[in-house]
N, C-alpha and C positions, 0 to 999 in steps of 0.2 A: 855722121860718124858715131859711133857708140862707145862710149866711154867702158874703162872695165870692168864696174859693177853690172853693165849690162852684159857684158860677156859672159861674168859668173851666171850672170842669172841665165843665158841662156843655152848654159850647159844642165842648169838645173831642172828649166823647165823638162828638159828631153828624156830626163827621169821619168817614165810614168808609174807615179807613187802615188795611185788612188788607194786609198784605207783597206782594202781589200786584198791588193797585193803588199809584195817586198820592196822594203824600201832599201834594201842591202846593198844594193848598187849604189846608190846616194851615198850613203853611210860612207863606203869604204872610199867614195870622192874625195868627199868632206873629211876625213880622217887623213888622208894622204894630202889633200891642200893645208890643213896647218897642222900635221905633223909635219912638213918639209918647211915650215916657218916654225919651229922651236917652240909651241905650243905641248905644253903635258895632259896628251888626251887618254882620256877611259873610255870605251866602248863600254855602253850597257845594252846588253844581248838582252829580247824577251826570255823568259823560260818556257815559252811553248809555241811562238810561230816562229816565219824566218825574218825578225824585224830587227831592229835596235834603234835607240838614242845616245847619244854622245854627250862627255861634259869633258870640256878643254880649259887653257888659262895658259898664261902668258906673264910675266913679271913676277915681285916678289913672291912667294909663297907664301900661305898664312890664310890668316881670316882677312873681313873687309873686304874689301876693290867692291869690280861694277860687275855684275849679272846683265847679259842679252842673253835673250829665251826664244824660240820659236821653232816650232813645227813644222813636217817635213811630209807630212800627208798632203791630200788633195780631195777631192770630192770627185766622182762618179763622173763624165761626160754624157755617157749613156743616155738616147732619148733628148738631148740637145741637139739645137739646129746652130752649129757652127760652120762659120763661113770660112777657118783657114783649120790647119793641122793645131791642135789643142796643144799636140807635145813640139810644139816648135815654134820656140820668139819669134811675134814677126811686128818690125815697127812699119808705124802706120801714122801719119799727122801728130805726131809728138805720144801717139800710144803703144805702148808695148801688151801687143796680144799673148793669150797664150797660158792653160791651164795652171792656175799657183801664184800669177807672177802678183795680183793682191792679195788673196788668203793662201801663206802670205809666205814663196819663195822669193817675193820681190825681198822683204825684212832680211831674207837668210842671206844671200846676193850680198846686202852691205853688209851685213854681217862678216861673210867671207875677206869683204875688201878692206875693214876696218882692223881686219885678224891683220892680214898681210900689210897693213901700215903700221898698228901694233908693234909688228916683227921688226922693226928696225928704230924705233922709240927703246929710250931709254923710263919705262915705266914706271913711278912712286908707290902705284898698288896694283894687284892683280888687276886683269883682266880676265872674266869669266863667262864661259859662252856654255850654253844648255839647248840642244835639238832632241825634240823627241816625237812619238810618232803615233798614231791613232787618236790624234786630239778632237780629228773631225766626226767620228763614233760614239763621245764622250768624255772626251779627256781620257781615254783608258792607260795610252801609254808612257803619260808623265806619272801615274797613279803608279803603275808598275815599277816603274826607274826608283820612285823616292825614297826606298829603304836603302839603296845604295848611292841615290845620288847625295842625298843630306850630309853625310861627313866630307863627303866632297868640296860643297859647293861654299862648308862653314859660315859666315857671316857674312856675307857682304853689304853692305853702308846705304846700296841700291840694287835695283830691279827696273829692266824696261822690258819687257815682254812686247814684241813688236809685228801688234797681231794691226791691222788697216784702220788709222783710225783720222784719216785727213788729216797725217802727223800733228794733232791736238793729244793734250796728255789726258786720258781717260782715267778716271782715279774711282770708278766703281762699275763693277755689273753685279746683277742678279747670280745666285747660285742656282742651280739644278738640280733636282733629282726623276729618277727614272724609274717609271713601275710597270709591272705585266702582274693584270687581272685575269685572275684563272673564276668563270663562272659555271656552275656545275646546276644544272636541272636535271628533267626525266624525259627517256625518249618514250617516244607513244605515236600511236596512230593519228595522223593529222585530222581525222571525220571526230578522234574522241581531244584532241586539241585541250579542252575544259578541264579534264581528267589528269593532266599533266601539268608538270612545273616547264614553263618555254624559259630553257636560259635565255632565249635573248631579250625577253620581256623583262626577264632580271637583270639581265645589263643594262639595256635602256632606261629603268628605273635606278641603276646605278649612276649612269649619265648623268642624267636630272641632278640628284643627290649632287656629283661635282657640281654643276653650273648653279646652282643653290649658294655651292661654299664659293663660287667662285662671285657670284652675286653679293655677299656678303663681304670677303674680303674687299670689291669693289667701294663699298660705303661704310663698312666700318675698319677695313686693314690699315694698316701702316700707308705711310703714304709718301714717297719722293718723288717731285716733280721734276725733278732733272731729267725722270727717263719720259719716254711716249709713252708705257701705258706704267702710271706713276704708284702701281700696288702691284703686291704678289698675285700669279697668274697659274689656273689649275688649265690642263689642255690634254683631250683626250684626243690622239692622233691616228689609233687605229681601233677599228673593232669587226669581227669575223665571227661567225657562228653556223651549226644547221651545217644537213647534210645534203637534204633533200626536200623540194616543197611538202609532201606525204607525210614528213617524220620529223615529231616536237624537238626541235634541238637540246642535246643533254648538254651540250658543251658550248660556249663560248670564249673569249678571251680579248681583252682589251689591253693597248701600249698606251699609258697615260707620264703626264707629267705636272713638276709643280717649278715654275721659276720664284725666287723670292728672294724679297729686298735682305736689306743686313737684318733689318728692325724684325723683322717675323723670324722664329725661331721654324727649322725647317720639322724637326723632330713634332712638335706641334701641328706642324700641317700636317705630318704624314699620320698622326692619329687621328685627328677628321677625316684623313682619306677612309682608313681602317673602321672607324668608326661609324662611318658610313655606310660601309660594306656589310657590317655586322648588321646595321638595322632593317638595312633591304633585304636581306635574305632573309633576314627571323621572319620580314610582312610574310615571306611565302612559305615559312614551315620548314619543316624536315628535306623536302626534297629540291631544297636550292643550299649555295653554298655561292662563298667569294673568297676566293683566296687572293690578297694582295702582294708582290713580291716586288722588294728594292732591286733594281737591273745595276746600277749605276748610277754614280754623283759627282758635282765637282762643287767646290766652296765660290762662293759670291768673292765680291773684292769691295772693300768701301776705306779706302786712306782719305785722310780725313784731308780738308782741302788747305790747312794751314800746316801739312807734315812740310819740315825743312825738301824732302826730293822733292817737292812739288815745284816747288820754286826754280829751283835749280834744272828737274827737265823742263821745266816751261821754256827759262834761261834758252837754255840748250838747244831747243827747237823751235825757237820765237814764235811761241802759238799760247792760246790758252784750254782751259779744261775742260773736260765734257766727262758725260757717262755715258757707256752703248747698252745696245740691248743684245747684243750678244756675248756667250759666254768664253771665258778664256782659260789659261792655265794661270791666270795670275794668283788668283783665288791661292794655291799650295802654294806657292812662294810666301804669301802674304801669313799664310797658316805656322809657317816655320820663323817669323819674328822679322822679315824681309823687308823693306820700305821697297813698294812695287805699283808700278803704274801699266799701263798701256799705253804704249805710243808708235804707230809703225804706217807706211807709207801706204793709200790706198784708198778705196771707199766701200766698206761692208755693205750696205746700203744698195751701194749703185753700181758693182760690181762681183758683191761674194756670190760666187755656187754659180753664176749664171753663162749662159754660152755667150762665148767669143769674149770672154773675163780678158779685164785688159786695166796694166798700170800707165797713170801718166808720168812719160818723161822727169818732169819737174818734180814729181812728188819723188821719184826715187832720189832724186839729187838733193831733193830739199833733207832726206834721209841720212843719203851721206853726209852731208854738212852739218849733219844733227849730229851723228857718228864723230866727226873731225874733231869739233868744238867737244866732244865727251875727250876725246885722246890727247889732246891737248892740257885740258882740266887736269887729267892722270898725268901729267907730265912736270907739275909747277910746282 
């Protein structure tokens, strides 16, 4: 028998809100499930696709109460060998199949069900819920929301951002940033090769260059052992060049990245990156060039492991703390003066992004109970 956060979630899954598409149908779901439970919700509309995110609240008005956060994208199927319908729950030996339900519309699911208990509590402080959307691209569309969601969302006391974390409280990831390398050579006859600047000869010695800094951060960066790889990480992901075997390629272009701890200032890496780029091209004269350009960023998270919410979500969801290695939106909460953790039902690990993505039973319950014991707290 399926309890009703499984229900929610299996209206949600049937949403297909891969990052690509609109998520407008979700939205207007979620908007009419607790607007019809007494919730005071704002739609925030993109200003240029057909997307939105939502912030709601329930009880006193004011500043304070509790922040739940989470995302309403999904990742691509595309090129996965799945063995059932991606947009449709299906339980299976205590697992709940089905694209989203760990990263993570399983979190939204209680979320919904925690709204609607919510609704009939007598609440001492707000209750505050935040969905936004393109988190899986970059974090792009909590980025977008924050000029308007911040007066909104005012102060509150906490933050659980309830991205899959073997409900354990995650109180740090690395931050991000994101660059595209524009490398400019000479085209020329492949027989005179010599005579020519080969962009990709100059990106490849740009390469090098990263894995040098990335070498170096290695032994002498900053260093947390909490996570698997315990230093800031430089990652070149794509690189494309050349027209034709005949003709020296003038153009290149490489997708790179830098993940990094609290302790490394990011602005620093990005001038080694830069810096970098400036000295490869001078090796080759006049007729190379690198242009490097920031895509996109989100802020790291590091609350410190003796902050009062630590305790308390620990409390909360009788587990203890970790760090992931993947990024979240907790980072901007954290940025606006927010005591904010990670902690949401699921396994990154052992089931983000991958075909026939599936939450266990237990964890979503152990979720709600996590949820319960918070609504309760708000009640005393």
């Amino acid at each position: 028998m399926t309890t009703r956060t499984e229900d929610i979630l299996a209206r949600l899954i049937a949403f297909d809100t891969v990052s690509a598409k609109s998520n407008l149908a979700l939205i207007d779901h979620v908007e009419d499930h607790l607007t019809q439970r007494g919730f005071r919700v704002t739609r925030i509309a993109d200003p240029d696709a057909p997307k939105a995110g939502l912030y709601a609240e329930i009880g006193p008005e004011g500043a304070g109460g509790v922040l739940l956060s989470a995302h309403t994208d999904v990742v691509p199927v595309d090129g996965q060998d799945w063995t059932r319908d991606p947009f449709a729950l299906t339980l299976a030996d205590g697992r709940l199949y089905g694209r989203g339900t760990t990263d993570m519309k399983g979190f939204v699911a209680a979320m919904l069900r925690a709204a609607d208990a919510a609704s009939h509590l007598a609440l001492n402080e707000p209750l505050k819920l935040v969905l936004s959307y393109d988190e899986e691209v970059g974090c792009l569309g909590i980025a977008r929301m924050l000029d308007r969601l911040t007066p909104l969302i005012g102060a509150p006391r906490l933050a659980i951002v309830g991205e899959p974390t073997d409900m354990r409280v995650a109180i740090g990831h690395k931050g991000k940033r994101c660059y595209r390398a524009t490398v400019r050579g000479e085209a020329g006859h492949s027989a005179m090769a010599p005579n020519f600047v080969n962009a990709l000869n100059v990106a490849a010695d740009f390469v090098k260059a990263l894995q040098d800094m990335q070498s170096n951060l290695a032994r002498n960066g900053a260093q947390d052992a909490a996570y698997d790889v315990p230093y800031s990480t430089v990652h070149v992901g794509l690189l494309s060049g050349g027209r034709a075997l005949n003709i020296v390629p003038d153009h290149a272009e490489m997708t790179l990245e830098i993940r990094h701890l609290a302790q490394d200032d990011p602005d620093m890496l990005e001038q080694q990156i830069t810096d970098a780029a400036t000295r490869v091209a001078m090796a080759y004269g006049p007729g190379a060039g690198i242009e490097v350009q920031r895509l996109w960023s989100y802020p790291g998270l590091d609350t410190p492991q003796d902050a009062p919410l630590v305790a308390e979500v620990q409390r909360l969801a009788g587990t203890g703390t970790t760090k992931v290695a993947f990024g979240t939106e907790a980072g901007f909460f954290d940025a606006l003066g927010i005591p904010t953790v990670v902690c949401g039902p699921g396994s990154m690990s052992g089931q983000g992004h991958k075909a026939d993505e599936f939450l266990l039973q237990s964890e979503l319950q152990a979720c709600d109970a996590m949820l319960d014991r918070l609504l309760h707290a708000m009640t005393n």
